[in-house]
ChimeraX commands (.cxc) that place a marker at each C-alpha (Angstrom):
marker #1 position 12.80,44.69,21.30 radius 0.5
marker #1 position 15.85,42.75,20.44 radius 0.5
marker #1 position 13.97,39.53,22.47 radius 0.5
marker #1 position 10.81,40.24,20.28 radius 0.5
marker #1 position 12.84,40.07,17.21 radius 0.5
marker #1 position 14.38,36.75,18.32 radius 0.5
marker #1 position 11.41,35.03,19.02 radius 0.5
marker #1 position 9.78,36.38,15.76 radius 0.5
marker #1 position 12.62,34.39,13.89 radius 0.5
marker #1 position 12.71,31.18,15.66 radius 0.5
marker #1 position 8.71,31.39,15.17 radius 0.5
marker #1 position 9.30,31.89,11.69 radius 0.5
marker #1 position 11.51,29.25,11.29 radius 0.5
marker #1 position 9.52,26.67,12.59 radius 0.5
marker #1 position 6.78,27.86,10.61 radius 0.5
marker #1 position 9.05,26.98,7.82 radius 0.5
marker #1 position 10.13,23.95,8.91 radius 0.5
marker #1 position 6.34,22.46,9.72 radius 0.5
marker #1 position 5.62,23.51,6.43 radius 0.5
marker #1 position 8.37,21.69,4.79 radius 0.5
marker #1 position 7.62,18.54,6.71 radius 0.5
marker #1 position 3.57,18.77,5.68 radius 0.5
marker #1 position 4.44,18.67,2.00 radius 0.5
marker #1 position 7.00,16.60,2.19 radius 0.5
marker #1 position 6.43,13.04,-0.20 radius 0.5
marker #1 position 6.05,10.79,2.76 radius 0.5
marker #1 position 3.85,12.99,4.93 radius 0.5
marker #1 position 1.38,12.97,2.41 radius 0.5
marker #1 position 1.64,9.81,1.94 radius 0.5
marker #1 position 1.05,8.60,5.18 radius 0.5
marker #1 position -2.00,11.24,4.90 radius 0.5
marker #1 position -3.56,9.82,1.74 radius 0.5
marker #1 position -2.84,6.38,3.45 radius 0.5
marker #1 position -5.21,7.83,6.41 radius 0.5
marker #1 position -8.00,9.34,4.73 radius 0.5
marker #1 position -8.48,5.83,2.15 radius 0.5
marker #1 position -8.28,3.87,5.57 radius 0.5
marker #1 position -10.74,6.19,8.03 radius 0.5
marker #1 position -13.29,5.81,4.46 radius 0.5
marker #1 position -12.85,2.43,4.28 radius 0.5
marker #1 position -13.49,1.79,8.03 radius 0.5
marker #1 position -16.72,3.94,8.23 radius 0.5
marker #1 position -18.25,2.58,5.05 radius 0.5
marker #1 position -17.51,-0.87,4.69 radius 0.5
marker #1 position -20.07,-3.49,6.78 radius 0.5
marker #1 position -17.72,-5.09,9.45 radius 0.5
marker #1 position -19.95,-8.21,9.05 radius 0.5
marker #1 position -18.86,-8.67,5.65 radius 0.5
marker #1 position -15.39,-6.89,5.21 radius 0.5
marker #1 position -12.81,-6.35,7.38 radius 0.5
marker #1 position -10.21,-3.66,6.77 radius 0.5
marker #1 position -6.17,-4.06,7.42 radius 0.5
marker #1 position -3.65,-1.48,7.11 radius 0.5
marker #1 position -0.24,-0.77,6.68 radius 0.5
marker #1 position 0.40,-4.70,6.34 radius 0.5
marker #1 position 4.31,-5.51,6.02 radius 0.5
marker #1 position 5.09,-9.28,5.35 radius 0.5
marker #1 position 8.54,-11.31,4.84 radius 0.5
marker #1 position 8.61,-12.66,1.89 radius 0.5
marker #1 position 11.80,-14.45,-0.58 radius 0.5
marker #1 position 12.33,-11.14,-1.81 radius 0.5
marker #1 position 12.51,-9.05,1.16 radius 0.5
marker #1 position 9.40,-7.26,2.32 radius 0.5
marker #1 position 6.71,-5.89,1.16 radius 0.5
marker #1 position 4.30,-3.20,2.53 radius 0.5
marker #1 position 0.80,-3.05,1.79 radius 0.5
marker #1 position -1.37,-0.18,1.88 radius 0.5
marker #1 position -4.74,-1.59,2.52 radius 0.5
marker #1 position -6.05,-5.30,2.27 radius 0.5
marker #1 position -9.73,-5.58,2.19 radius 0.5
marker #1 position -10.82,-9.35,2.94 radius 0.5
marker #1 position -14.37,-9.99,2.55 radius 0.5
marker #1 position -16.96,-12.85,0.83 radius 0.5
marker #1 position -16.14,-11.15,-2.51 radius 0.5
marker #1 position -12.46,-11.56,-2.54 radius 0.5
marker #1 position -9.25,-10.02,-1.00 radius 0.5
marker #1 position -8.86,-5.97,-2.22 radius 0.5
marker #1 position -5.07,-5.10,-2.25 radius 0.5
marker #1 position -5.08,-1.06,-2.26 radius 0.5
marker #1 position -1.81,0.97,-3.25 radius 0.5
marker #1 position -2.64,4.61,-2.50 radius 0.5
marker #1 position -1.40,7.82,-3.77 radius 0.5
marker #1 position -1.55,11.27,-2.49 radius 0.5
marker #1 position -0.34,13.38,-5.81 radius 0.5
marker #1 position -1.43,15.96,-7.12 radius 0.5
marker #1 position -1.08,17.71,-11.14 radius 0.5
marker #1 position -1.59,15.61,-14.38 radius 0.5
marker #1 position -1.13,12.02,-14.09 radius 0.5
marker #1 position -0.02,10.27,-17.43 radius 0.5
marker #1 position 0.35,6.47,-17.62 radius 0.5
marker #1 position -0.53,3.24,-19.21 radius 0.5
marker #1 position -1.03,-0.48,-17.76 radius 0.5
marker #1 position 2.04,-1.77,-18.92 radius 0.5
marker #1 position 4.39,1.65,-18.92 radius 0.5
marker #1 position 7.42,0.86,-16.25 radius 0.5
marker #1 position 7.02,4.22,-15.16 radius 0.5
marker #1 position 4.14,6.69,-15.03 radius 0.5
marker #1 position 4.78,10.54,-15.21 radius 0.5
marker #1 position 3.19,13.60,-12.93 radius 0.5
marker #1 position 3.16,16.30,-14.25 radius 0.5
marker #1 position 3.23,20.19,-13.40 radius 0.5
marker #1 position 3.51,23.50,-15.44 radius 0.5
marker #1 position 6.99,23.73,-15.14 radius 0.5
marker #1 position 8.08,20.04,-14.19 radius 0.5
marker #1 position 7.54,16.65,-14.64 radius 0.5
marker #1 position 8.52,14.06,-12.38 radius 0.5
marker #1 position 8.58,10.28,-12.90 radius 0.5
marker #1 position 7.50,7.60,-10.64 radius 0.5
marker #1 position 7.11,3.82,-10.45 radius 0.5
marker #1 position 3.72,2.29,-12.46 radius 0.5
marker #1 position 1.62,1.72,-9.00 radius 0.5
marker #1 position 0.05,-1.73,-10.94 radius 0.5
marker #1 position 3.17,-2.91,-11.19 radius 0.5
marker #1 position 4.40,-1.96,-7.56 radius 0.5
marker #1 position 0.76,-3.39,-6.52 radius 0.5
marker #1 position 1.13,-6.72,-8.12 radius 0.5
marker #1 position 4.43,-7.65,-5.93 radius 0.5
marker #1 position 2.01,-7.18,-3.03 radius 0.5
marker #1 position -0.54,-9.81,-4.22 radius 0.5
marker #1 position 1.99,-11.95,-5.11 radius 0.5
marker #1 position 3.71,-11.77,-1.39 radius 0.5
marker #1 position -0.09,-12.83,-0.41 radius 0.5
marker #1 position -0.71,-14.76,-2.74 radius 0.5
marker #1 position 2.29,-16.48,-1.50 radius 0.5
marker #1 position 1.55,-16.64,2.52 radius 0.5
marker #1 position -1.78,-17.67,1.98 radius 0.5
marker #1 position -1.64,-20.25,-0.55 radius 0.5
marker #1 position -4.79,-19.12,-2.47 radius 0.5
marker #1 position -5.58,-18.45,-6.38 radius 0.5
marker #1 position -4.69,-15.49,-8.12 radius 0.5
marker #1 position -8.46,-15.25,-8.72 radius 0.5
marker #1 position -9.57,-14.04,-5.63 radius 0.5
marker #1 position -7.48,-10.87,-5.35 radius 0.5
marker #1 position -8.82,-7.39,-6.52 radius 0.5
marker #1 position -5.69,-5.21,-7.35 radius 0.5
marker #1 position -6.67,-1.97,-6.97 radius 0.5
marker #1 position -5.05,1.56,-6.97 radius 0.5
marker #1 position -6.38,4.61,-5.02 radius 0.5
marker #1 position -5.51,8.10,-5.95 radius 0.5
marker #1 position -6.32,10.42,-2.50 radius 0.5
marker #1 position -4.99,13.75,-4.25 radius 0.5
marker #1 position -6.51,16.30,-6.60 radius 0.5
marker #1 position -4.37,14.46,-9.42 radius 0.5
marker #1 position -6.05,14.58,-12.97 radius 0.5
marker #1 position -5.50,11.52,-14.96 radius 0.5
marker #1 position -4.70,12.85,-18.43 radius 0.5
marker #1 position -4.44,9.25,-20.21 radius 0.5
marker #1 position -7.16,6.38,-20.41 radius 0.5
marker #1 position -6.10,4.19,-17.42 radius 0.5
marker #1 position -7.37,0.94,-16.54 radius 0.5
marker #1 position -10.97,0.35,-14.32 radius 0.5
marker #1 position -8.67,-0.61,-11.09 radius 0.5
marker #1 position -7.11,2.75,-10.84 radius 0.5
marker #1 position -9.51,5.73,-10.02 radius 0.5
marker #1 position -9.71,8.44,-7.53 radius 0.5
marker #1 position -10.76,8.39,-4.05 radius 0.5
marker #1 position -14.41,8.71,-4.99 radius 0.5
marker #1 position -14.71,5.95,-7.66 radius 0.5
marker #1 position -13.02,3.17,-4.41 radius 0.5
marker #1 position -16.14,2.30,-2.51 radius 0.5
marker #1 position -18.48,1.87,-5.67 radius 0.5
marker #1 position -15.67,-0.10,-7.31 radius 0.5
marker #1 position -15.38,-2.62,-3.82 radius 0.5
marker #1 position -18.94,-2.68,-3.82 radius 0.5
marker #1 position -19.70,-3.71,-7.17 radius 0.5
marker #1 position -18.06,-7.12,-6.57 radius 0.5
marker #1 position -20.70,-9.04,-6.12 radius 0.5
marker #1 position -20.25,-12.39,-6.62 radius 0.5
marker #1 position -18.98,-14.52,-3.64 radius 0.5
marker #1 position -15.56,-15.69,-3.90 radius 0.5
marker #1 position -15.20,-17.20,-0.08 radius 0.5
marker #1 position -17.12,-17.77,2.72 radius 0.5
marker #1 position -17.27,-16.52,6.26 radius 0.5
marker #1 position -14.78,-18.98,7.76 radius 0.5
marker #1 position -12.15,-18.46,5.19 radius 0.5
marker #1 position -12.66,-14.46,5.59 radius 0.5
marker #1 position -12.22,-14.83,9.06 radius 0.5
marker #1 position -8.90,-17.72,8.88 radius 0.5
marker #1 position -7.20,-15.16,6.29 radius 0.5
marker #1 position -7.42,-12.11,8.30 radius 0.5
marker #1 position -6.01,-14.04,11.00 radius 0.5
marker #1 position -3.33,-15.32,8.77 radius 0.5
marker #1 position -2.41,-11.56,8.21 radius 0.5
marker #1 position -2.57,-10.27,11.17 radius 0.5
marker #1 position -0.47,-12.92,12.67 radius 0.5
marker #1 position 1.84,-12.87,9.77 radius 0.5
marker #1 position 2.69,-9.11,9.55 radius 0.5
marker #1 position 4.97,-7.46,11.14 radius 0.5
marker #1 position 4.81,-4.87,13.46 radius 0.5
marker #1 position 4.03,-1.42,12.05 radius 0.5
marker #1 position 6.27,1.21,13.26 radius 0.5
marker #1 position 9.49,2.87,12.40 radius 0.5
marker #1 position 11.42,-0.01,12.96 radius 0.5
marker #1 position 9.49,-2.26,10.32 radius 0.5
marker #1 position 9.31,1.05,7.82 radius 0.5
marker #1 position 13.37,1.20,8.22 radius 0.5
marker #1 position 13.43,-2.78,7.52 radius 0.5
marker #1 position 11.64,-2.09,4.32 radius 0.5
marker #1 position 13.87,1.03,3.16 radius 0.5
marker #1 position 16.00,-1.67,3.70 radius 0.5
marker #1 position 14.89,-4.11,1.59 radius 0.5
marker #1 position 14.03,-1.99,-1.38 radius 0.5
marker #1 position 17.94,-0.93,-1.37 radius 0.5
marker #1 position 19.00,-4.51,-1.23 radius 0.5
marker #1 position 16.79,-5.54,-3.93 radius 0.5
marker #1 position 19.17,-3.27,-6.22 radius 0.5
marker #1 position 22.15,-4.25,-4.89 radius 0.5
marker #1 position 23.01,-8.26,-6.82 radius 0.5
marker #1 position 24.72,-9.53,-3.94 radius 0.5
marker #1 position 22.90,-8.21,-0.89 radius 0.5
marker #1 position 19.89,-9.09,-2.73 radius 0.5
marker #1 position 21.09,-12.67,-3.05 radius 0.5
marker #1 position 21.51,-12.97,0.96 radius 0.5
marker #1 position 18.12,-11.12,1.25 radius 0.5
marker #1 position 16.53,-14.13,-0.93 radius 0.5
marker #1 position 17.92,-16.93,1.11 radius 0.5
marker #1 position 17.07,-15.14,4.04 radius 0.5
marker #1 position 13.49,-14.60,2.72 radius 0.5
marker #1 position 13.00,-18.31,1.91 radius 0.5
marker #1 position 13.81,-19.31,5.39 radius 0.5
marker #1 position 11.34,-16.81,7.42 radius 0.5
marker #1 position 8.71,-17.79,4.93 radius 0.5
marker #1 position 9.08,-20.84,5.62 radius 0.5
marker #1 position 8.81,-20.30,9.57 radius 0.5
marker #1 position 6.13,-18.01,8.69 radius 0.5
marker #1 position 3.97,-20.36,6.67 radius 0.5
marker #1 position 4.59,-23.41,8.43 radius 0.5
marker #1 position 0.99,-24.36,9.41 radius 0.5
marker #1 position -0.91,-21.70,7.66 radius 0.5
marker #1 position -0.14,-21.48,4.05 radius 0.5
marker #1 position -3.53,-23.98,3.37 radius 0.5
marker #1 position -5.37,-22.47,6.48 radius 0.5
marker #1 position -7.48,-20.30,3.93 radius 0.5
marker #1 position -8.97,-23.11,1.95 radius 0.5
marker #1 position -10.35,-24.83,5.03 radius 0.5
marker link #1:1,2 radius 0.2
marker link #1:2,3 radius 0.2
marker link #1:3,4 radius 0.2
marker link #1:4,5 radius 0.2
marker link #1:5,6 radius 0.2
marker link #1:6,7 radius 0.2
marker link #1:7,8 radius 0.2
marker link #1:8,9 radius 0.2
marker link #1:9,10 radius 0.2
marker link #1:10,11 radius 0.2
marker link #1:11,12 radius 0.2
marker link #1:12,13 radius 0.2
marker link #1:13,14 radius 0.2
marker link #1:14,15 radius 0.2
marker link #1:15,16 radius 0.2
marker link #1:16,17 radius 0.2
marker link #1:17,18 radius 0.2
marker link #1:18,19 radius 0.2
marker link #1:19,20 radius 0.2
marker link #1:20,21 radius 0.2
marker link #1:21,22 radius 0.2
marker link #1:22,23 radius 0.2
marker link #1:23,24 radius 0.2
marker link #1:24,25 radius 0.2
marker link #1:25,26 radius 0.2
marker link #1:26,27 radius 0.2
marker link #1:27,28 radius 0.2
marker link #1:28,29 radius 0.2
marker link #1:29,30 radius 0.2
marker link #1:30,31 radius 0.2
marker link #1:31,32 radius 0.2
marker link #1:32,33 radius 0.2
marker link #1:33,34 radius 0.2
marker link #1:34,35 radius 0.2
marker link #1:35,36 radius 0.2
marker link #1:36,37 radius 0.2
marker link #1:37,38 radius 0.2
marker link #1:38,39 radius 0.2
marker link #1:39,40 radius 0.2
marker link #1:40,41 radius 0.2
marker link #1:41,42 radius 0.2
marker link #1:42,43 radius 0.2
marker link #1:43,44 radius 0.2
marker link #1:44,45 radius 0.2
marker link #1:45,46 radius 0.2
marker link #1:46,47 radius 0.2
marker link #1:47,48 radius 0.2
marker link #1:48,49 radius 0.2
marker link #1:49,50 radius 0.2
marker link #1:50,51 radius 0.2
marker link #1:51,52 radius 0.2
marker link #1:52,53 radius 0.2
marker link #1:53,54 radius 0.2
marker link #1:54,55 radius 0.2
marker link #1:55,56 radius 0.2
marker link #1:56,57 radius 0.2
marker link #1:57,58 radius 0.2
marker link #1:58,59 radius 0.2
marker link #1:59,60 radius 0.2
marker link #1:60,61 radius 0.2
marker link #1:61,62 radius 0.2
marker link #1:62,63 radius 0.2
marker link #1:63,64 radius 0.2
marker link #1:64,65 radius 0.2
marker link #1:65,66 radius 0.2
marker link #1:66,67 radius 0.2
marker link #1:67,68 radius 0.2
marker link #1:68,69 radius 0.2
marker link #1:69,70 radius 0.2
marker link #1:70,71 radius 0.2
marker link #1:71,72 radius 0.2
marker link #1:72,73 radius 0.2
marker link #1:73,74 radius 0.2
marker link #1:74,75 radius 0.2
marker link #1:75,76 radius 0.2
marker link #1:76,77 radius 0.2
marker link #1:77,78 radius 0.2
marker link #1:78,79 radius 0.2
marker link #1:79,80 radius 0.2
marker link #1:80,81 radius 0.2
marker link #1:81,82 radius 0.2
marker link #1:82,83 radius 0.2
marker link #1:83,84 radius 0.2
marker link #1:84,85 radius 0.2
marker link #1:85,86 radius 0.2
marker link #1:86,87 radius 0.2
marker link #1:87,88 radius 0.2
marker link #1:88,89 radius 0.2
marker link #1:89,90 radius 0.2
marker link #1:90,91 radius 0.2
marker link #1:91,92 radius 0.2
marker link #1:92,93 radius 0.2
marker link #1:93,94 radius 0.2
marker link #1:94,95 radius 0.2
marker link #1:95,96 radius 0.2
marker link #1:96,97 radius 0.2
marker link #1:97,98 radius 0.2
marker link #1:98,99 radius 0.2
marker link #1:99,100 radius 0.2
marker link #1:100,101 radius 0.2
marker link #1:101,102 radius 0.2
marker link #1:102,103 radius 0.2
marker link #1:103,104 radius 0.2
marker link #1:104,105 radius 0.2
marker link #1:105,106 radius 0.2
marker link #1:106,107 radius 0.2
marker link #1:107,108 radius 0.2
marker link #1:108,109 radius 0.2
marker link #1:109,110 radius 0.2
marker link #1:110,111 radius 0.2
marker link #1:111,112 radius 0.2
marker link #1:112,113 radius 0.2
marker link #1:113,114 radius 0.2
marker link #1:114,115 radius 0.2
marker link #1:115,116 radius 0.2
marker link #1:116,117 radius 0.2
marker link #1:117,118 radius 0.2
marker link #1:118,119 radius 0.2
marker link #1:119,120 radius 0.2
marker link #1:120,121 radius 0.2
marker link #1:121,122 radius 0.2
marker link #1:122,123 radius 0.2
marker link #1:123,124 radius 0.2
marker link #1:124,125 radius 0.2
marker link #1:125,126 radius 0.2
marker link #1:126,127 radius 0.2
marker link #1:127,128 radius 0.2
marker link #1:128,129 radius 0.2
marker link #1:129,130 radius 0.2
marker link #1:130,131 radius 0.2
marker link #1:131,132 radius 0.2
marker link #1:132,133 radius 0.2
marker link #1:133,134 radius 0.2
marker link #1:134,135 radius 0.2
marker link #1:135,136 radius 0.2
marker link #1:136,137 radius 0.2
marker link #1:137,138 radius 0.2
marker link #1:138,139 radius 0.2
marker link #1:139,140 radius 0.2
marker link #1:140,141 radius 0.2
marker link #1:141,142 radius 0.2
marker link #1:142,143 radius 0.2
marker link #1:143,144 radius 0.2
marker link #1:144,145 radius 0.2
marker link #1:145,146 radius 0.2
marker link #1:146,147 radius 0.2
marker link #1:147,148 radius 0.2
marker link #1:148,149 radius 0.2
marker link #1:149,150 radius 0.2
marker link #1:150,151 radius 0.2
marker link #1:151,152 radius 0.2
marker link #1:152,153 radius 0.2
marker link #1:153,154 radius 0.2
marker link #1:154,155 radius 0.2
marker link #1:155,156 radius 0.2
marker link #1:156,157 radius 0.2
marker link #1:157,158 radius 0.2
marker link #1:158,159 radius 0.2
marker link #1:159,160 radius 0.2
marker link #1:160,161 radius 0.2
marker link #1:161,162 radius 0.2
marker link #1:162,163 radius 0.2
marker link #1:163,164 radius 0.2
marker link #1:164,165 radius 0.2
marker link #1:165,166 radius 0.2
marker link #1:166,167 radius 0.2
marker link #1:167,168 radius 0.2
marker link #1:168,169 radius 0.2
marker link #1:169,170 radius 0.2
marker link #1:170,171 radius 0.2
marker link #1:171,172 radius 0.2
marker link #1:172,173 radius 0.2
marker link #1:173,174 radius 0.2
marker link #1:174,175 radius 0.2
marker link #1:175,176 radius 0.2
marker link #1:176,177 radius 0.2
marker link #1:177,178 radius 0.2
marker link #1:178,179 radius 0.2
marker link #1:179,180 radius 0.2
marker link #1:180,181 radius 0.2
marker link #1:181,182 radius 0.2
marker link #1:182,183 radius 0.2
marker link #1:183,184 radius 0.2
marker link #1:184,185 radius 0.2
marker link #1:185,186 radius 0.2
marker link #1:186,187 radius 0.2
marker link #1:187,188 radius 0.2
marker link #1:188,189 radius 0.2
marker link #1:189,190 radius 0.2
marker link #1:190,191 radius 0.2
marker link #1:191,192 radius 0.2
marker link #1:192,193 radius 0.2
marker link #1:193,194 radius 0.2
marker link #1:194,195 radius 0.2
marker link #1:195,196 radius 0.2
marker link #1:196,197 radius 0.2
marker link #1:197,198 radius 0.2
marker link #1:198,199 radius 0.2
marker link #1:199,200 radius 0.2
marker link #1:200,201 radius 0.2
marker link #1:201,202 radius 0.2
marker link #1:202,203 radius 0.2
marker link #1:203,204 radius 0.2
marker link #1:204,205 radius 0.2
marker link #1:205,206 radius 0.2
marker link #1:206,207 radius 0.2
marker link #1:207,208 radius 0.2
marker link #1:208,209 radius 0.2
marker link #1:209,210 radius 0.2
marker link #1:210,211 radius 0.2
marker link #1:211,212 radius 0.2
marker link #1:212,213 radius 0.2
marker link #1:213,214 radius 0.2
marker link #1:214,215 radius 0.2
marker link #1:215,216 radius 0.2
marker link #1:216,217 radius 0.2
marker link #1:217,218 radius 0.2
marker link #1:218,219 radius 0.2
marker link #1:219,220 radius 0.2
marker link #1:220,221 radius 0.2
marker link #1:221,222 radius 0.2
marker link #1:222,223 radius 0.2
marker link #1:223,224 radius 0.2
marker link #1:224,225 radius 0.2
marker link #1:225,226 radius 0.2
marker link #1:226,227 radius 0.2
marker link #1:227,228 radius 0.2
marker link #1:228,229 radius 0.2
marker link #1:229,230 radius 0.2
marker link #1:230,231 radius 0.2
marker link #1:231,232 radius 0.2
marker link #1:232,233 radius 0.2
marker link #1:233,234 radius 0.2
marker link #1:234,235 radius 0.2
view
């Protein structure tokens, strides 16, 4: 009985603790990150998009890690996802956007803002015009947007139609094909390593001094990095 009782417990516990690890912030992130990519995969035409994930670069700041990059004929989509859930309340230019719940409200970073350091860091490897990204934020959650926000931020079901209704051809097939190769060569490995790097990187960016090495050091691997590539797309 006593054994019965024992295994009940540690059963219990680990019930506990798998629960605690599902809704844990970064599980569901990585989950919402999943679901946008498998949609993206299935829907998009290969022959005129092609989909990268969880894309980490160098750049003079540190790193960055992108979501989603979309590169097709119709320009380069840069997806930040979210997996929240409650009232969402924010504005374009707010620093910080709120989520809300019945009894709490918690505050996190304005995705836009978050999402235009990652065009910038391609902007930056591939030498291109600003004009030819689509910044574009994905909400994977059953979040409720309680404020007028602008057309690039929209829930899961909104992505596809908004992709799709660029229309107008903003490259070509080679230049599709020379920038996805530019990423993919470019990025770094995904993995725990790289994902510690960042962590990394986002606490050095706060820190005046570390943040100060972490520049010079950026300059010089971007400079490696680029060597050779940074007009490859406008071939």
């Amino acid at each position: 009985m006593e054994g019965l009782i024992i295994i009940f417990i540690i059963i219990g516990a680990l019930v506990a603790l798998f629960s605690k690890w599902v809704s844990s912030p970064r599980q569901k992130g990585l989950w919402g990150e999943q679901i946008v990519h498998n949609r993206l995969k299935r829907s998009l035409d290969a022959s005129q998009y092609t989909v990268l994930h969880d894309v980490t670069l160098n750049t003079r700041r540190g790193t960055a890690q992108i979501d989603h990059i979309v590169v097709s004929l119709f320009g380069i989509f840069v997806i930040e996802t979210k997996n929240m859930s409650g009232w969402i309340f924010g504005s374009e230019f707010d620093p910080q956007w709120t989520q809300a719940f019945r009894r709490k409200k918690l505050r996190f970073q304005n995705p836009l803002r978050q999402n235009h350091a990652h065009v910038k860091a391609l902007e930056e490897l591939l030498g291109m015009d600003p004009s030819k990204f689509h910044s574009m934020v994905v909400f994977a959650g059953e979040a409720e947007f309680k404020t007028q926000l602008p057309v690039n931020v929209m829930r899961l079901g909104g992505m596809l139609p908004h992709i799709q209704s660029k229309t107008s051809q903003e490259l070509n097939v080679v230049q599709v094909k020379n920038i996805a190769n530019c990423i993919e060569s470019s990025r770094l490995t995904p993995g725990a390593e790289t994902d510690a790097l960042h962590i990394q990187s986002l606490t050095a960016k706060r820190n005046p001094v570390t943040g100060a090495i972490d520049d010079a050091r950026g300059l010089v691997s971007q400079g490696i990095q680029t060597l050779g590539m940074v007009k490859l797309a406008a071939k």
